[in-house]
N, C-alpha and C positions, 0 to 999 in steps of 0.2 A: 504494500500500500504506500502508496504516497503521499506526501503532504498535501495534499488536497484534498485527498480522501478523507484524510484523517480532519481535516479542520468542518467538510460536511458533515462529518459523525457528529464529534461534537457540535456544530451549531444543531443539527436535528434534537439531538438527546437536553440540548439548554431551552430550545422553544417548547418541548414536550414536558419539562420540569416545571417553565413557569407556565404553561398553559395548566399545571396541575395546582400549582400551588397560588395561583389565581385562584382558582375554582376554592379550593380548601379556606383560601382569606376570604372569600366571601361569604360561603358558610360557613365560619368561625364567627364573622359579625354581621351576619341575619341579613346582611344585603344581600342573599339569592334570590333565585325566584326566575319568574317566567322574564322573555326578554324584553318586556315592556322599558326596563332600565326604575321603575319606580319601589324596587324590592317589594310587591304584591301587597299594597296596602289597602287591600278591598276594591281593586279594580277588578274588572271582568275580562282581561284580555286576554287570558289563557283557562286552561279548565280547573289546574290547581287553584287558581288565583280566585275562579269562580270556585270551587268549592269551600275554598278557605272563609269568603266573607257568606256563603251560605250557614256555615257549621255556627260562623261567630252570629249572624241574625239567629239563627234558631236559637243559639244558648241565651242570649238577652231577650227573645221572649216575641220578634219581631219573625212575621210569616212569609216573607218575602220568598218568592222563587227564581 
């Protein structure tokens, strides 16, 4: 292999790190969620996001669908 090779490796294996360890930082601090970018704060734009602010109206007593 040649040093070319070898510096591809490495940059693949550093973008597949922080592509992980992105993901990890954000669900460490609750900013995940669908890719609206608003970390699912009772939006409906995905179906997590909508089930999420279903489960929270039902628990507060509100019958929304």
């Amino acid at each position: 292999m040649g040093p070319v090779e070898i510096v591809v490796i490495v940059l693949a294996v550093l973008f597949v790190a922080a592509v992980v360890g992105w993901n990890v930082y954000k669900k460490l601090t609750g900013k995940g969620g669908c890719d609206c970018g608003y970390g699912c704060g009772g939006c409906h734009g995905c179906p997590r996001c909508a089930h999420k602010a279903h489960k929270k109206n039902a628990h507060n007593g509100n019958s929304e669908n």
